[in-house]
N, C-alpha and C positions, 0 to 999 in steps of 0.2 A: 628482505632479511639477509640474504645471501653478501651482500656487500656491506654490513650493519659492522661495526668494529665490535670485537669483543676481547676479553681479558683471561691471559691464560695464566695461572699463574701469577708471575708479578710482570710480566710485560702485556704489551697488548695488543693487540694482529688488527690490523687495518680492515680486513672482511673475514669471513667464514668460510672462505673456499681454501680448499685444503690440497696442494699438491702430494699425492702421496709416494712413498719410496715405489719408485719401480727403476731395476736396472738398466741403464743407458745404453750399456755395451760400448760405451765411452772412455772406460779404463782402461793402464796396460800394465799386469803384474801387480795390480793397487795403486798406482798411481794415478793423480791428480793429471788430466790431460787438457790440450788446451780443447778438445773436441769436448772433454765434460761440461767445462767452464760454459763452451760456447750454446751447450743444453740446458744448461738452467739459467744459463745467462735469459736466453729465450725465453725462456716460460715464466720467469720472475716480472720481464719488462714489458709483454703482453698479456698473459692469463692475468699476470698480476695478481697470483693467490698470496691471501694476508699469512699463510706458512706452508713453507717446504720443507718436507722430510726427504733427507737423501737416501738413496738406493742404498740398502744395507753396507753395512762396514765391519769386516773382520776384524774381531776382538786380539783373536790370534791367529799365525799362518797356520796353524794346527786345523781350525775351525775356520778355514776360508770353503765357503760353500759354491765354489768355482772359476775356473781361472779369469774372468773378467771383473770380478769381484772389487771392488773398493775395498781397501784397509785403510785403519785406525791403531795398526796391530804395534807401532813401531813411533818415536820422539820425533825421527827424521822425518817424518810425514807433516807433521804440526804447518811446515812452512808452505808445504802446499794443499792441506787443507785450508788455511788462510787465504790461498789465491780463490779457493770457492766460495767462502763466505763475505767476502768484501765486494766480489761479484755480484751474488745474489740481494745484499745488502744496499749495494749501490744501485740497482735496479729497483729499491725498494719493498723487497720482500723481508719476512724473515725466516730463518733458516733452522732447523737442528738436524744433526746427525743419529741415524739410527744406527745401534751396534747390536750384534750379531755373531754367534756360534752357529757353525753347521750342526754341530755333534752327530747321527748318523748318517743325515745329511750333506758330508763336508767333501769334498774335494782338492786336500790339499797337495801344494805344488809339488811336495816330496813324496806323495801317495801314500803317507802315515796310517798309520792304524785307525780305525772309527770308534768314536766312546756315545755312547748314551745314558739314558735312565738305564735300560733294562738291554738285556742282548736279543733284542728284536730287531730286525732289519728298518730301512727307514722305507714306510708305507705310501711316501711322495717319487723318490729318487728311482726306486726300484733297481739301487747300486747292485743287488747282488750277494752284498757282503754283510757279515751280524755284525754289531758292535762291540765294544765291550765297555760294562757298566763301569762309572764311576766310582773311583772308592769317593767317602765322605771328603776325606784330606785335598781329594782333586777337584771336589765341587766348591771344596770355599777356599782354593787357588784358583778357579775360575773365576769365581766373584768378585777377585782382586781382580782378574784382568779385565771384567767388565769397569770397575772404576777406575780402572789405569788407563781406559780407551778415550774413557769420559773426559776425562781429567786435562785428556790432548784435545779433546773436542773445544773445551772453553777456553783452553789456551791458543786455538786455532782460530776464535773469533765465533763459535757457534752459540746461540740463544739458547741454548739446550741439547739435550739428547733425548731418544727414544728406546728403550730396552725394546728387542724384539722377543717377543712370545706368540708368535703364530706361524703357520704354514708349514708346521712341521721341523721346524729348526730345535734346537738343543732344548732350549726353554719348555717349549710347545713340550719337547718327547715327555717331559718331567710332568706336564701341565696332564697329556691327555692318558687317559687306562688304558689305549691301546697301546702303548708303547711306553708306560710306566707300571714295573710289575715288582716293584721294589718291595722289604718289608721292613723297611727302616724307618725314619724319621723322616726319608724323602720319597717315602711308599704313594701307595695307590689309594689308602684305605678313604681316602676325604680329600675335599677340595684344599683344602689346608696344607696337608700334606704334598700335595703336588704340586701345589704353589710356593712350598718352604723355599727352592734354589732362586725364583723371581725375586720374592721377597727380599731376602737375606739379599740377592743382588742390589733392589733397590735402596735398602739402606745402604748396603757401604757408597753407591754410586751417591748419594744425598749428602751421606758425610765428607764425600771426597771431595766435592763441586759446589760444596753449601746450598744456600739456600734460594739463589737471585738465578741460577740458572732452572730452564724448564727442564725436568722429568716428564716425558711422557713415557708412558706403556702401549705397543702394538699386543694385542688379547687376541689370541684364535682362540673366540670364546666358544665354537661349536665344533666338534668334527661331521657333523652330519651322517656320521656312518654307524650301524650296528655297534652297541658296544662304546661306542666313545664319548668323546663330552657333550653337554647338551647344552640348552640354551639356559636351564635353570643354572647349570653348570659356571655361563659366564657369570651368571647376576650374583653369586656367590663368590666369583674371584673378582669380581667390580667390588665389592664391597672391601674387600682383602685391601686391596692395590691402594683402594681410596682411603682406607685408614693409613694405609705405611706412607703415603705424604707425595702421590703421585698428582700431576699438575695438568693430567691431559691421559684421557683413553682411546685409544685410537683401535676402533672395532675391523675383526676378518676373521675369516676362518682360518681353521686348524687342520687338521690332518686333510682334508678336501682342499688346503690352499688358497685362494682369493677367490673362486667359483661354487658355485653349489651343482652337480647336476640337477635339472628340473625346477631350480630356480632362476626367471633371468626377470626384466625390467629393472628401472630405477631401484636402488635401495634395496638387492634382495636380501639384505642381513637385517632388514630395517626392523623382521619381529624379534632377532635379537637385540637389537639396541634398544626397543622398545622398552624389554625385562634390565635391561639393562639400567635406562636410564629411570625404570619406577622405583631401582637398588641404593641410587647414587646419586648426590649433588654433582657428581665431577662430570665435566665438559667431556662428551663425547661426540667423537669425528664418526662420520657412516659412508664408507669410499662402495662402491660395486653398482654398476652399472647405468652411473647418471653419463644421458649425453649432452641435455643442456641444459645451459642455467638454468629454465624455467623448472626444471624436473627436482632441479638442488632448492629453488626454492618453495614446491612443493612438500618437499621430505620437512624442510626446517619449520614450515607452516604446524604441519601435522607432529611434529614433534617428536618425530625419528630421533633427532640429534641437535646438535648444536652446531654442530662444525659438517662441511659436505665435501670426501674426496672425490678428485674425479681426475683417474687414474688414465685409462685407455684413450679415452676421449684426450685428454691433454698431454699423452705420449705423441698420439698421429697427428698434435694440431697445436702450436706452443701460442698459436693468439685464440685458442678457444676463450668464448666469451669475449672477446674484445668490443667486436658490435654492440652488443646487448647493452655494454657498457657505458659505452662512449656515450 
């Protein structure tokens, strides 16, 4: 199954293996380097996963979540965003960009102020420093700039984008109760409500880039911690995403990040994508701790998922799976 083509969307991925965003340490100041190029050039023209999701991409320099960071923040960029899609394209894969607010998270180049949901610290970074909440007016000027990222994305030659909502990033703080204590419309009270900024993101991002490019959503559908969101939690904002006209779920944690303590093997988010995928028609990807093929195409058997990233393993090794293959 694991190599079986499937349809995302309105395009359609040659296998189910899924390279997922993880940062290269490739960039320098946001840019496009040829050292990036030469890393996904790699992993496109061996692993040969049917989609790459790039290493996050700052929306804004505001919300760059560290100085190695890829941006999308800026027009100038467009030309060398193109040098990576035609790369990855010529190799045979396809590609989208994942965009990305740090919000308490962020460390930007000017050492700016921090905004979140709520003036909680960020629970990942362990920065230090509180945030300070969003008025309304600054959250639906960020959602312009989520479609303004986008908007360079498919002008730069990308099959899509991915809104990031996990790991603790600006989305997620909005997403989880420990770090959304609002009492507004972008409050804590319901899944609903905490999903208002993704939402309202993904529409403008749908109207800005029509309808022929992929939307996916990255969901830190669990924090795994006292107090945070739960896995019922995801299957309730899978349901949200999948009605606003999202083309792809791409499952991880929240406030715990890409790891669970006490969880390890193949698949260990697989009981949420389970709840997940009993919520939802829409294709969902399941990245954490597969090392090889055989392991991805166990999870697709048992019907974990649809789609299998595999993150760590295709970081230290760009012809993973290549044997199996051949």
């Amino acid at each position: 199954m694991l190599y079986e083509p499937i349809r995302i969307g309105r395009i359609e991925l040659k296998n189910r293996l899924v390279m997922p965003p993880m940062q290269s340490n490739t960039s320098r100041r946001g840019h496009v380097t040829d050292a990036l190029l030469q890393h996904y050039r790699e992993r496109a023209l061996h692993a040969a996963p049917g989609l790459i999701v790039t290493e996050h991409c700052c929306v804004t320099e505001a919300g760059r979540a560290d100085k190695g960071q890829l941006s999308i923040a800026e027009d100038a960029l467009i030309e060398e965003h193109r040098l990576l899609t035609e790369t990855v394209h010529e190799a045979g894969s396809r590609i989208i960009a994942q965009l990305n607010h740090g919000g308490s998270g962020a460390e930007p180049f000017d050492g700016g102020e921090l905004v979140s949901a709520s003036a909680v610290p960020n629970l990942r970074k362990k920065l230090g420093r509180t945030p300070r909440p969003l008025t309304v007016e600054e959250i639906l000027a960020l959602e312009e700039r989520y479609a303004e990222a986008a908007v360079r994305a498919v002008k730069a030659g990308y099959d899509g984008v991915e809104i990031h909502c996990a790991h603790g990033y600006l989305l997620n703080q909005f997403y989880s109760p420990l770090t959304n204590r609002r009492d507004d419309a972008y409050g804590s009270a319901s899944v609903m409500d905490r999903c208002r900024f993704l939402l309202e993101t993904m529409a403008k991002v749908r109207a800005a880039i029509g309808e022929e490019p992929v939307m996916a959503v990255r969901l830190g559908g669990a924090d795994y911690m006292p107090g945070g969101s739960t896995e019922e939690d995801a299957a309730a904002a899978a349901r949200l995403i999948e009605a606003a006209g999202a083309d792809l779920l791409d499952v991880s944690g929240g406030m715990c990040g890409y790891v669970v303590r006490d969880r390890g093997g193949a698949g260990y988010f697989g009981t949420m994508t389970e709840k997940i995928k009993a919520a939802v028609a829409l294709p969902v990807v399941l990245t954490g701790g597969v090392t090889t093929p055989a392991e991805a195409e166990r999870l697709l058997a048992d019907g974990k998922a649809d789609l299998i990233g595999v993150g760590r393993a295709l970081l230290k090794d760009a012809h993973w799976g290549e044997a199996e293959r051949a």
